[in-house]
C-alpha angles and dihedrals in degrees: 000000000000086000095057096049094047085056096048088051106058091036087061088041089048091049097049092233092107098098095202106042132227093264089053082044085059115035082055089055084049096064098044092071111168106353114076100345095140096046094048089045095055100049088052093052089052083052096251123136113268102192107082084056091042093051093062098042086049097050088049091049105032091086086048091047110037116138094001108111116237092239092059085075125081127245111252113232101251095050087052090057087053094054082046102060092042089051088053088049098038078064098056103057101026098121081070093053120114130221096261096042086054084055089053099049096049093047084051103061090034096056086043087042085227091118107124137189097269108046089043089056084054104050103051090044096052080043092054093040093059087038086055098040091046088053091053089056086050094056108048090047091057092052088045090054087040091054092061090045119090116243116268122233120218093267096048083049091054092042101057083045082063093036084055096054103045084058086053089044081047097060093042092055089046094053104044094239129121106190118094108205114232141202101264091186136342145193126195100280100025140038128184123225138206109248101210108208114269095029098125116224088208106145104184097189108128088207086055104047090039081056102052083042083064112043113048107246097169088169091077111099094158125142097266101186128110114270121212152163120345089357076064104047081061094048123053119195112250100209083067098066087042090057089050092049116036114014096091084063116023105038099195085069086065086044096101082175078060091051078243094282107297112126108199141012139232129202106267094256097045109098122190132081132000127181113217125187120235105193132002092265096053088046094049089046087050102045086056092052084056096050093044085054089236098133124105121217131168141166143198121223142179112230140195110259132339109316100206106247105228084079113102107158145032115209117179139109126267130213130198130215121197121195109208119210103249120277084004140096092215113118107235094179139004118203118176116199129171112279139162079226097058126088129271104282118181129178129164127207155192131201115216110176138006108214134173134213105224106242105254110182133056080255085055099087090163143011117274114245117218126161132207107234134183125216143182127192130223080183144036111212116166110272077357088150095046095039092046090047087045088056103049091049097273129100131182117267107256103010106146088193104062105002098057107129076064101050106088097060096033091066085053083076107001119065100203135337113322102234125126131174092221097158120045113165129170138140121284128238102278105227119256098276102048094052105122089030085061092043090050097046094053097041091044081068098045114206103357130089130238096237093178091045107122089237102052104104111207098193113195123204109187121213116300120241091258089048087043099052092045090046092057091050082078133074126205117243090212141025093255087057085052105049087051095050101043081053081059114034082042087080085215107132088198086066092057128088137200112250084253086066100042089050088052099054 
């Protein structure tokens, strides 16, 4: 029976013997919409690998499909009475339920839109129970190592601060760069920090990466190659420096399992904001945001030529290749292209200003078109903003990537990919009391963000010095143009908008 299956499924996902993971189960159903759902669901529920029967209907239906989301399809009916069974299941032994299965589930019914009231309220409030729990056990290790330290004077405290710094200082000086990233805002279980360009977000924990192979974090468009030799020495790890500077206090950012905290990642060469857990309850709030697709993340970029600006969106799938070192499983490259094989991938875009670069040399016959353009991602596909600007005609200005018949005379006045996070919103972690009213009031909504909710932080990063410098090189060729790049080039957040209120005005 469905029920039985249900059962025996969560069971094998709860137990860790399930090699493929509910969320996998899921996102492969996903993509099957409509051809052969039902099929791949149930055998995901009996435990069997989906995906041989999933690859044929995919490759029938991709030309049909092709740059229509998943989510645009509606469920049929018998795929909804199986979510529902499992839902009914999932209820019963939630209390078993781990942290990442919690994720899973939540990104399940989110990604269906099947996600109600009540099982959102439960989730977030079995999530919060085991965040909390995890950050009383914390806690009362770190007394117990306290205990067996000596005590510190004033001038042993200050010491180990400047011991502290000139390991910072340390790493700097190994690595070549000479940008500290900072904490741009903070609550009492999260801070964002600035991302400067070239700080690599390369957690090499096999726990961790077991772990984000296993909960279905899409909003995660971050350089996953290995990184080695010289290319590291460019490119410090930035869950190094937090280790240095915040795991005495804040234990989730030694919790390698935890990724140390951090709850995204960007490309290498991407600035701009980065959410970062302090504690397991604020990671395990967040990641559900992220599930629930109730983040909001958006990005400026510079562009070849004038994107037209009646297009506000880019809606195709994206595929990823990834090139392995020989006799090795190690990734050596990753390169996305457009593909009827690839995943749903959806961003959406405005373009603020067209600008030119006045030619400047006897080569230099015109002036070089570029535009600003703002985007914001519904998912979050590796390179997807670069990929999905490739593919309309538009590349980004110094990706060497897929703009590298430009290269060579970007770098001439643009020292890497123009492509900053300057807007990052999401709702903060309701105190203890108002755990299941937050819950309602965001579920009650479904999908969608209360964006006018006192506790939805809408956190700004304005354009970095090198950004800055490339971006006055331009001039607009209107006063609308103008008026886009002086807000801009102004580094006045308060000057700044989310993509929502551009498109509005």
């Amino acid at each position: 029976s469905l029920q039985s299956m249900a059962a025996s499924c969560i069971k094998v996902h709860i137990g860790r013997r399930c090699s493929f993971g509910v969320s996998l189960c899921f996102r492969t159903s996903r993509l099957s919409y409509p051809y052969g759902v039902a099929p791949c669901t149930t055998a995901s529920l009996a435990g069997s690998s989906p995906h041989d029967g999933v690859r044929s209907s995919l490759a029938d239906a991709s030309a049909e499909q092709e740059g229509k989301q998943a989510s645009d399809v509606d469920i049929p009916p018998e795929v909804a009475d199986l979510f529902d069974t499992l839902r009914k299941e999932a209820i019963k032994r939630l209390d078993e339920f781990a942290p990442i299965h919690l994720f899973s589930l939540c990104w399940a019914y989110s990604t269906a839109r099947l996600l109600d009231d009540d099982l959102r309220d439960r989730i977030v409030a079995a999530a919060l129970k085991l965040g909390k729990a995890r950050d009383c056990q914390a806690q009362e290790k770190d007394r117990g190592q306290t205990s067996k330290k000596p005590s510190l004077d004033h001038r042993s405290i200050i010491s180990a601060a400047s011991e502290g710094m000139e390991q910072t200082q340390e790493l700097q000086a190994e690595h070549q760069v000479h940008e500290e990233p900072k904490v741009l805002d903070e609550g009492d279980h999260w801070m964002a920090l600035y991302k400067p360009p070239m700080w690599q977000i390369n957690v090499d924990s096999k726990e961790a990466a077991k772990a984000a192979a296993a909960v279905p974090f899409d909003d995660d468009e971050g350089e996953v190659d290995e990184i080695t030799g010289n290319e590291f020495q460019r490119r410090p790890p930035l869950h190094m420096w937090l280790r240095r500077n915040y795991a005495t206090n804040l234990p989730i950012c030694n919790d390698a399992i935890e990724a140390y905290g951090l709850m995204h990642r960007l490309d290498a060469q991407t600035s701009g904001i980065l959410m970062c857990a302090k504690s397991y309850v604020g990671a395990y709030w967040l990641r559900l945001q992220w599930c629930s697709y109730l983040v909001d993340k958006e990005y400026v970029c510079l562009v070849h030529g004038w994107v037209d600006g009646s297009i506000r969106e880019v809606n195709k799938r994206i595929r990823i290749e990834k090139r392995k070192a020989p006799n090795s499983r190690k990734t050596v490259s990753t390169h996305c292209s457009v593909g009827a094989s690839g995943k749903p991938s959806y961003t959406e875009l405005i373009t603020l200003a067209h600008v030119v670069r006045p030619a400047t040399g006897a080569e230099d016959t015109a002036d070089e078109k570029y535009s600003l353009v703002v985007v914001k991602l519904h998912t979050g596909r590796t390179h997807q903003i670069r990929v999905h600007m490739q593919s309309i005609g538009h590349p980004l200005v110094c990706d060497e990537k897929y703009a590298d018949t430009h290269l060579i005379a970007d770098r001439s006045w643009c020292p890497r990919n123009f492509l900053h996070t300057f807007l990052l919103g999401f709702e903060d972690v309701p105190e203890e009391g108002a755990v299941v009213e937050a819950a309602s009031s965001s579920s009650s909504k479904g999908s969608s963000k209360d964006c006018s909710s006192s506790r939805y932080k809408k956190l700004l990063c304005p354009l970095p010095p090198d950004l800055h410098s490339t971006l006055l090189q331009l001039k607009p060729i209107d006063d609308a143009s103008a008026k886009h790049c002086s807000d801009w080039l102004s580094q006045d957040r308060d000057r700044l908008s989310s993509f929502d209120e551009y498109t509005a005005a």
